[in-house]
C-alpha positions in Angstrom: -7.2 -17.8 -3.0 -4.2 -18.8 -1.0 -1.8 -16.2 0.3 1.0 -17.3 -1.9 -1.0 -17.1 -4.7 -2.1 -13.5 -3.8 1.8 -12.8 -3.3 2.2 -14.2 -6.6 -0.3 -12.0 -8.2 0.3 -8.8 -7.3 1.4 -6.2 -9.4 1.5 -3.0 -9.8 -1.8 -1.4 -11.6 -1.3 2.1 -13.3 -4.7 1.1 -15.4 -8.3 1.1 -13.7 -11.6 0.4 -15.1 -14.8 2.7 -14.2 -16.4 0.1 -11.9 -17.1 0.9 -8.1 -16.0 -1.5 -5.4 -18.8 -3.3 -3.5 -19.3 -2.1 0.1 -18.6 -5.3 1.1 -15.9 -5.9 -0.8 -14.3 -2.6 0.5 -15.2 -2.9 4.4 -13.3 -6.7 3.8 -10.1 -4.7 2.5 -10.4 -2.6 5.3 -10.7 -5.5 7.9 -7.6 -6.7 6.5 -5.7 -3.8 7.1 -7.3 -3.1 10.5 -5.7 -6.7 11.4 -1.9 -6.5 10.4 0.2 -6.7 13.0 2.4 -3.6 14.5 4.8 -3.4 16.8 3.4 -3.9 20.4 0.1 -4.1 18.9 -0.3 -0.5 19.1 -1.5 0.0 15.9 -0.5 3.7 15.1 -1.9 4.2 11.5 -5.0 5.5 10.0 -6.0 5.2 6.1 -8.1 8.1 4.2 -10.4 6.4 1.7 -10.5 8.9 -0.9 -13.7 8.7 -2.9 -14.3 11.9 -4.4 -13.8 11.8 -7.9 -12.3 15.9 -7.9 -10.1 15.2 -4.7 -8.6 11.8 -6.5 -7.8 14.2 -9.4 -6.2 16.4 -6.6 -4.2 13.9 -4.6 -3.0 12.2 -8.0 -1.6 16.2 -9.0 0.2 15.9 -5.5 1.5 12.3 -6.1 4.0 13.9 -8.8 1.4 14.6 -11.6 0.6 10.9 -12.1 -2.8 11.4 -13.3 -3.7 7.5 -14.1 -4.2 7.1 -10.2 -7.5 9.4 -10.3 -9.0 6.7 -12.7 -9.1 4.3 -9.6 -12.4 4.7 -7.3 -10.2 5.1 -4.2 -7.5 6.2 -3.6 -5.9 5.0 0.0 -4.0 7.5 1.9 -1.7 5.8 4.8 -1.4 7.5 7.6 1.4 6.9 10.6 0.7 8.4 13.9 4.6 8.4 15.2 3.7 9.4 18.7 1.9 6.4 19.1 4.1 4.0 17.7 6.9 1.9 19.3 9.5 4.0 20.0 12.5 2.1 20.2 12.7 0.0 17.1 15.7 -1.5 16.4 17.6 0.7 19.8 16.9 4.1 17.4 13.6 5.4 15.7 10.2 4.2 16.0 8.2 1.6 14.2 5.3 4.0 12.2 6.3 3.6 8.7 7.4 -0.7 9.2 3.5 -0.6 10.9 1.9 1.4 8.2 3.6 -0.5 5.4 2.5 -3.8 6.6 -1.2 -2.6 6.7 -0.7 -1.2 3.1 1.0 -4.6 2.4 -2.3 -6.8 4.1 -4.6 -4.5 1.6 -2.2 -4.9 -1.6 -3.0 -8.9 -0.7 -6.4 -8.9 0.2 -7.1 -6.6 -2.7 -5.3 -9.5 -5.5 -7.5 -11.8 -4.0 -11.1 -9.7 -4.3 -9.7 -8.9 -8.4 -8.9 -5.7 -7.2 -5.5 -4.1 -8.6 -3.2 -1.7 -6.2 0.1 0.3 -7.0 2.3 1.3 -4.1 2.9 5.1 -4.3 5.7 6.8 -2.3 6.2 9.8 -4.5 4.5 12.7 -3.5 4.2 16.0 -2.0 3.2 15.9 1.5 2.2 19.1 2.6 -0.4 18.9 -0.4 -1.6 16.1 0.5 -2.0 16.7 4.4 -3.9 20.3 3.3 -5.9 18.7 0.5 -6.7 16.1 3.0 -7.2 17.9 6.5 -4.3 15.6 7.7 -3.0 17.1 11.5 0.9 18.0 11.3 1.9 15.7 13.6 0.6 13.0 11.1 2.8 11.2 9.1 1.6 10.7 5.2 3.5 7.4 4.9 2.0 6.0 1.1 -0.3 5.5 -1.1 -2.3 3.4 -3.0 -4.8 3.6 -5.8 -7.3 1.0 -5.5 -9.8 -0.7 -8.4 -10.6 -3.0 -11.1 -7.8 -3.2 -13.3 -8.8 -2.3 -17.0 -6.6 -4.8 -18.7 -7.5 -8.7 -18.0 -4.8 -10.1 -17.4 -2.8 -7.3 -16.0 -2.3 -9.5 -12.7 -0.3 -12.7 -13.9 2.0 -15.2 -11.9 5.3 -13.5 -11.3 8.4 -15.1 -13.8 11.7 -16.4 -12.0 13.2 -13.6 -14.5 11.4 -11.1 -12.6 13.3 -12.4 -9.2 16.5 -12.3 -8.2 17.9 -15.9 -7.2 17.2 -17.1 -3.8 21.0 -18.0 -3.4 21.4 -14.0 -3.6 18.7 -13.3 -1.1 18.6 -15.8 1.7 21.5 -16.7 3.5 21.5 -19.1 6.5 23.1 -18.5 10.2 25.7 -15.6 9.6 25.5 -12.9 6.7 26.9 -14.5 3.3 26.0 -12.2 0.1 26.6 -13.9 -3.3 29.2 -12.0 -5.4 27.2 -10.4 -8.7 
């Protein structure tokens, strides 16, 4: 599968089957994230792979109550490590959660393209998650995502230009220009 086409794919999955990922098919998803790019090349992330099927239940009580995530066989706890992150992104602030989210983006990807479904999860309580998950407090809990077969076929389709907005909107070339809406 092409990387547009992966990009084209993706979705948001609230719906997992009971089917285990492959080793192989799990230590690939992790390559991908392990090569995303960061600022400087410094890298300062690190992902939980949460397997157990009584701490999923946990971490999915700590993502606001939203129980469907527990039905995935892992769920993927992003980590950013701000002390070891670029620390003068943009003149102000460091680069940890642009790194980490690039990471989680290379897995959302790489998992489309394995048949895998993902759903980017910001909301949560992050104290619970960092004691449920031995996470040091200097650690950042930056996102997560549940990962797994999707139960409904078809629940990954190509995305609609409805679904979009307009590039004309979006993209402007040479100096800041902003469509009126």
């Amino acid at each position: 599968m092409h990387v547009l086409e992966a990009i084209q794919l993706r979705r948001s999955v609230r719906g997992y089957a009971a089917r285990a990922i492959p080793d192989e098919v799990l230590q690939r998803l992790c390559q991908a994230m392990r090569a995303a790019p960061s600022a400087c090349n410094l890298q300062p992330w690190h992902f939980v792979l949460v397997t157990d099927a009584e701490l999923r239940r946990q971490v999915a009580h700590a993502a606001q109550d939203q129980t469907w995530m527990a039905a995935a066989p892992v769920i993927v706890v992003a980590c950013g490590l701000a002390d070891q992150a670029y620390q003068h992104m943009g003149g102000s602030g460091n680069s940890v959660e642009i790194d980490v989210a690039i990471a989680l983006d290379h897995l959302t990807l790489a998992a489309v393209a394995e048949g895998l479904g993902t759903c980017w999860i910001g909301a949560f309580h992050e104290p619970q998650i960092k004691r449920l998950l031995d996470i040091p407090a200097t650690v950042r809990v930056v996102a997560m995502t549940p990962l797994g077969y999707p139960d409904a076929p078809g629940a990954q389709h190509p995305l609609r230009e409805d679904e979009r907005k307009p590039l004309s909107e979006i993209i402007s070339r040479n100096r800041y220009v902003r469509e009126a809406t």
